[in-house]
PANULO-347757 format. One record per atom (N, C-alpha, C): x, y, z; residue number from 0; residue in one letter. Coordinates in steps of 0.05 Angstrom, whole numbers, padded with zeros to 5 digits, always signed. Each point is the difference from the previous one (the first is absolute). Example, Ala and Ser with C-alpha at 12.3 -4.5 7.8 and 13.67 -1.06 7.14 Angstrom:
REM PANULO-347757
<r <+00264, -00114, +00156>, 0, 'A'> <r <-00018, +00024, +00000>, 0, 'A'> <r <+00018, +00024, +00000>, 0, 'A'> <r <-00007, +00021, -00014>, 1, 'S'> <r <+00016, +00024, +00001>, 1, 'S'> <r <-00015, +00022, +00014>, 1, 'S'> 
END
This chain:
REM PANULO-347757
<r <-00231, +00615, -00233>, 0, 'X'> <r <+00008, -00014, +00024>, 0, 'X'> <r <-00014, +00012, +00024>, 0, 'X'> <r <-00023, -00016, +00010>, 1, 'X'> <r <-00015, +00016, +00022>, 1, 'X'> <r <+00002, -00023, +00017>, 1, 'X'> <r <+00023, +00001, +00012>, 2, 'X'> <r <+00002, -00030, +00024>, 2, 'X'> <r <-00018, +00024, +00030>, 2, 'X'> <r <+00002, -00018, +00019>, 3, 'X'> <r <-00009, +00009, +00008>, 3, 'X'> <r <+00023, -00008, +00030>, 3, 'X'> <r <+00003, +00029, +00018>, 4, 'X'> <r <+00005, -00008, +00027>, 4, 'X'> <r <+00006, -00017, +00012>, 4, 'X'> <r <+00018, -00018, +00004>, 5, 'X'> <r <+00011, -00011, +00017>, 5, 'X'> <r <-00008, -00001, +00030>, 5, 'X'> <r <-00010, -00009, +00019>, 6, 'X'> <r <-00006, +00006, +00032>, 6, 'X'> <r <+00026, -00006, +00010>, 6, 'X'> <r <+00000, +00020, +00011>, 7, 'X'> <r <+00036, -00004, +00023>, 7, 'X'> <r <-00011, -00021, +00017>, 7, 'X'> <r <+00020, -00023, +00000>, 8, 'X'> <r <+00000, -00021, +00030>, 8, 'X'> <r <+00019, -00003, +00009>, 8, 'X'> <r <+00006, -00002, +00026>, 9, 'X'> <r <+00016, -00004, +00012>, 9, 'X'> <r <+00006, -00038, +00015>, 9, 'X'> <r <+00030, +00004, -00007>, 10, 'X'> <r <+00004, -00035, +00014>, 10, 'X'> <r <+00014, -00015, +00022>, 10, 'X'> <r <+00003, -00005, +00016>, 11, 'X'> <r <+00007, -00012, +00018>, 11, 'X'> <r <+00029, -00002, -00004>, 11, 'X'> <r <+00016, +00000, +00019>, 12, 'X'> <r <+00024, -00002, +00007>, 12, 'X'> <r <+00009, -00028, -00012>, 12, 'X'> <r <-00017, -00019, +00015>, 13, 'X'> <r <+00000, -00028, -00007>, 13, 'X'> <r <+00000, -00001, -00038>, 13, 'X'> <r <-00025, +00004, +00001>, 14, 'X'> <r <-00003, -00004, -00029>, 14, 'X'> <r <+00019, +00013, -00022>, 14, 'X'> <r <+00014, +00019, +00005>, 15, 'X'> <r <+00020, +00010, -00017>, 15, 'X'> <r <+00028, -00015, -00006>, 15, 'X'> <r <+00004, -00012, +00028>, 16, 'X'> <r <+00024, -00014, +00010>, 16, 'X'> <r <-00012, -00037, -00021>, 16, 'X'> <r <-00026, -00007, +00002>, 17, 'X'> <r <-00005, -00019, -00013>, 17, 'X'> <r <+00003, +00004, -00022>, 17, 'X'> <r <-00001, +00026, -00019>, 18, 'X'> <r <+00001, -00002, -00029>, 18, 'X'> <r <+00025, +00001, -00006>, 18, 'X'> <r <+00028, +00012, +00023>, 19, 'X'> <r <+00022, -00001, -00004>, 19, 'X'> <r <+00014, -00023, -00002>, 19, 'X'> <r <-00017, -00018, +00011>, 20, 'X'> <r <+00022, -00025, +00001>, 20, 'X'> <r <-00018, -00007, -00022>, 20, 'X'> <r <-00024, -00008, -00008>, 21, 'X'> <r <-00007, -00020, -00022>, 21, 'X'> <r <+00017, +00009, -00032>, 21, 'X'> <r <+00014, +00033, +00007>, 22, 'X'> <r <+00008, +00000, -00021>, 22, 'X'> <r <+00034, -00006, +00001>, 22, 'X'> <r <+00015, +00006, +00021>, 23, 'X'> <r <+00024, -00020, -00002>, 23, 'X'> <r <+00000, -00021, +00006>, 23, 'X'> <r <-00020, -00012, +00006>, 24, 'X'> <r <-00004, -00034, -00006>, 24, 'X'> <r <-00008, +00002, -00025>, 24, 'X'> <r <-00004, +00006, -00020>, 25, 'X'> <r <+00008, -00001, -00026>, 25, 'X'> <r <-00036, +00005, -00015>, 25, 'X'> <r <-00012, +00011, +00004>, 26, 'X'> <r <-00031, +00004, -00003>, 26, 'X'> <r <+00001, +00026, -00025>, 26, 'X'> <r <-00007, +00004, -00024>, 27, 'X'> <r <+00011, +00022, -00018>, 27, 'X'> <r <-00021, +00027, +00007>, 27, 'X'> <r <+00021, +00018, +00002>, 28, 'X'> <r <-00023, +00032, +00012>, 28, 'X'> <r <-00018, +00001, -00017>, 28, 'X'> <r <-00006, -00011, -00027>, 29, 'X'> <r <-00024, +00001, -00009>, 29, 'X'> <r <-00023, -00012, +00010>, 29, 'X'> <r <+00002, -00024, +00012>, 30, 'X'> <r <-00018, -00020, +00012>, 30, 'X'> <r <-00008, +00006, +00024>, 30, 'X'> <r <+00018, +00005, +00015>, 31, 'X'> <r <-00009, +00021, +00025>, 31, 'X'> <r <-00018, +00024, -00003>, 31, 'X'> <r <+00006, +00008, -00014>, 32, 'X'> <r <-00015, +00031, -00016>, 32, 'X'> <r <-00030, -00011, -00002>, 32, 'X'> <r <-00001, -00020, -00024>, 33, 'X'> <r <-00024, -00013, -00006>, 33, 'X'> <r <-00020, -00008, +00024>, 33, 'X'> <r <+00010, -00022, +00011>, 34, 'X'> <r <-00012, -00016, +00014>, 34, 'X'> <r <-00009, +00014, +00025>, 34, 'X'> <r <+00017, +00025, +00015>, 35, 'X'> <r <-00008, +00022, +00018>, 35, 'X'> <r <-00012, +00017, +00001>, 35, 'X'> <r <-00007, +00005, -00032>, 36, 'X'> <r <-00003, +00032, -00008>, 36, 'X'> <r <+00008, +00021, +00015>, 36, 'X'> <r <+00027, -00007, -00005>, 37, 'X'> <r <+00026, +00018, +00010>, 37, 'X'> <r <+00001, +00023, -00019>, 37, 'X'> <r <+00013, +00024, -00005>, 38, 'X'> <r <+00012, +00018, -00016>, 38, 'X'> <r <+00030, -00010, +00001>, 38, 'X'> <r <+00013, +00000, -00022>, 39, 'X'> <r <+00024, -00005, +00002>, 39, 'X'> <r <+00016, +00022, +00014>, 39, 'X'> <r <+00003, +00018, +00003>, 40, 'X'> <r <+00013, +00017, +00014>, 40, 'X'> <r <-00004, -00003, +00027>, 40, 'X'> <r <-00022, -00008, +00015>, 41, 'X'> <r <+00001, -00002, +00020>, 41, 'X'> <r <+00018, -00027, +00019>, 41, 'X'> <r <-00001, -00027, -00022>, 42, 'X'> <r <+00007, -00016, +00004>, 42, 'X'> <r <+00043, +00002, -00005>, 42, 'X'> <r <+00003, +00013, -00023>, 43, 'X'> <r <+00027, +00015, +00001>, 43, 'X'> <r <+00007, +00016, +00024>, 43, 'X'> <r <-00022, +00019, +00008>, 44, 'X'> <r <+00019, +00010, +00026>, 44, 'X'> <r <-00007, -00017, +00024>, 44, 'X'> <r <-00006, -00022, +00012>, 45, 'X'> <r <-00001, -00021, +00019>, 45, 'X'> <r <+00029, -00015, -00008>, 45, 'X'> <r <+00007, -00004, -00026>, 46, 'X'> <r <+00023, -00014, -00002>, 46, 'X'> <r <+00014, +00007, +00014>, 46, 'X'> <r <+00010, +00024, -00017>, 47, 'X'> <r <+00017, +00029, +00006>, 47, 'X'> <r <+00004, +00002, +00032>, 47, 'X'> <r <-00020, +00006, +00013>, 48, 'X'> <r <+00002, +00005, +00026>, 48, 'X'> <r <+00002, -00012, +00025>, 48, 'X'> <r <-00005, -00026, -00010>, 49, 'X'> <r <+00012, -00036, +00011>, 49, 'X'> <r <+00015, +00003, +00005>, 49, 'X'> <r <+00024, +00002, -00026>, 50, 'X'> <r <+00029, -00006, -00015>, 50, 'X'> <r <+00010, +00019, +00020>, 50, 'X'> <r <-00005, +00034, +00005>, 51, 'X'> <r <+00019, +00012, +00004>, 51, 'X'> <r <-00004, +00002, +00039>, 51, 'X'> <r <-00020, -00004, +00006>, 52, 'X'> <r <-00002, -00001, +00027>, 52, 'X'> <r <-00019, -00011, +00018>, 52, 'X'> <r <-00015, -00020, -00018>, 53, 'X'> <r <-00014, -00028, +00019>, 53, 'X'> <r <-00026, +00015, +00006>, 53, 'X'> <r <-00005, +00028, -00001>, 54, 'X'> <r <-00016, +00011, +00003>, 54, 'X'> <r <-00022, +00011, -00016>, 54, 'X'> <r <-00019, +00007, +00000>, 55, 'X'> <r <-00022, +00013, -00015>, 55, 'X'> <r <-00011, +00028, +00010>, 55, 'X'> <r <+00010, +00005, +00013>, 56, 'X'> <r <-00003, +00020, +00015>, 56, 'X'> <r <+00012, +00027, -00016>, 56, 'X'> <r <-00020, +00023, -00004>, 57, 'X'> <r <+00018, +00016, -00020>, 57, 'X'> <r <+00016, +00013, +00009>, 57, 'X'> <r <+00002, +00006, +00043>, 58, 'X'> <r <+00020, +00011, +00008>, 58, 'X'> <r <+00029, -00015, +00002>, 58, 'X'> <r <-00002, -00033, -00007>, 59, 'X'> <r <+00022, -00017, +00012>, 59, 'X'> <r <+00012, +00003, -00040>, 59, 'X'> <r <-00009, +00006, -00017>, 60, 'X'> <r <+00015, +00003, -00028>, 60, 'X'> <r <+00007, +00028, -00014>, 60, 'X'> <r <-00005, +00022, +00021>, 61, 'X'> <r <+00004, +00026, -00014>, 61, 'X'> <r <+00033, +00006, +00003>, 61, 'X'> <r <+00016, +00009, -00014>, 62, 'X'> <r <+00030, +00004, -00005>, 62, 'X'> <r <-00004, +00021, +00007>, 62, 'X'> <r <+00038, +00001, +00002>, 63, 'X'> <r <+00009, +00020, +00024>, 63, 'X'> <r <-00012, +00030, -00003>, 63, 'X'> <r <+00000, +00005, -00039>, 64, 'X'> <r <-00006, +00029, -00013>, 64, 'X'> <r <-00034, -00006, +00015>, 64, 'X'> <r <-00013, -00015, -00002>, 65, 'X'> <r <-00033, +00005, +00014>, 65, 'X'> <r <-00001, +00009, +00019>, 65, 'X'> <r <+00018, -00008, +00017>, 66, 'X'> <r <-00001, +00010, +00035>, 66, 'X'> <r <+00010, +00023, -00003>, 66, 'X'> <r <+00025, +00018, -00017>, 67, 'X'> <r <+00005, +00028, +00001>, 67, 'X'> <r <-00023, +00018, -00001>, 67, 'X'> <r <-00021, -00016, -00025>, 68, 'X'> <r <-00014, +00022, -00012>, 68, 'X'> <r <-00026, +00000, +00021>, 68, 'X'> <r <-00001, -00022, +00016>, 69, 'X'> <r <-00024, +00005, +00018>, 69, 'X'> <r <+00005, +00015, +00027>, 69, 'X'> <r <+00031, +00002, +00000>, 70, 'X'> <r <+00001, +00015, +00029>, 70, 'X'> <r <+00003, +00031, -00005>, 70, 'X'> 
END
């Protein structure tokens, strides 16, 4: 198995918020994945971080124990 590297990209506020709704408008995380060349994990934590605070921001989703351990 010699895959090779991945390039980190980064995505738009917008654009994350667009893959969130195409998938609770009913679009299957596989197809999203595909058609984006998304990583699925990345597209899991956009759900995730919708769901719990509208935000994408990694300071607007860190829990309470994250904020202990950073102060």
């Amino acid at each position: 198995m010699n895959q090779q590297k991945r390039v980190r990209r980064s995505f738009s506020a917008n654009f994350k918020a667009q893959m969130v709704k195409l998938y609770q408008q009913g679009k299957s995380r596989s197809e999203l994945v595909k058609q984006y060349d998304l990583t699925p994990s990345a597209l899991d934590r956009w759900i995730n971080q919708s769901s719990k605070s509208g935000s994408f921001k990694i300071k607007d989703n860190r829990t309470p124990e994250e904020y202990e351990l950073i102060a």
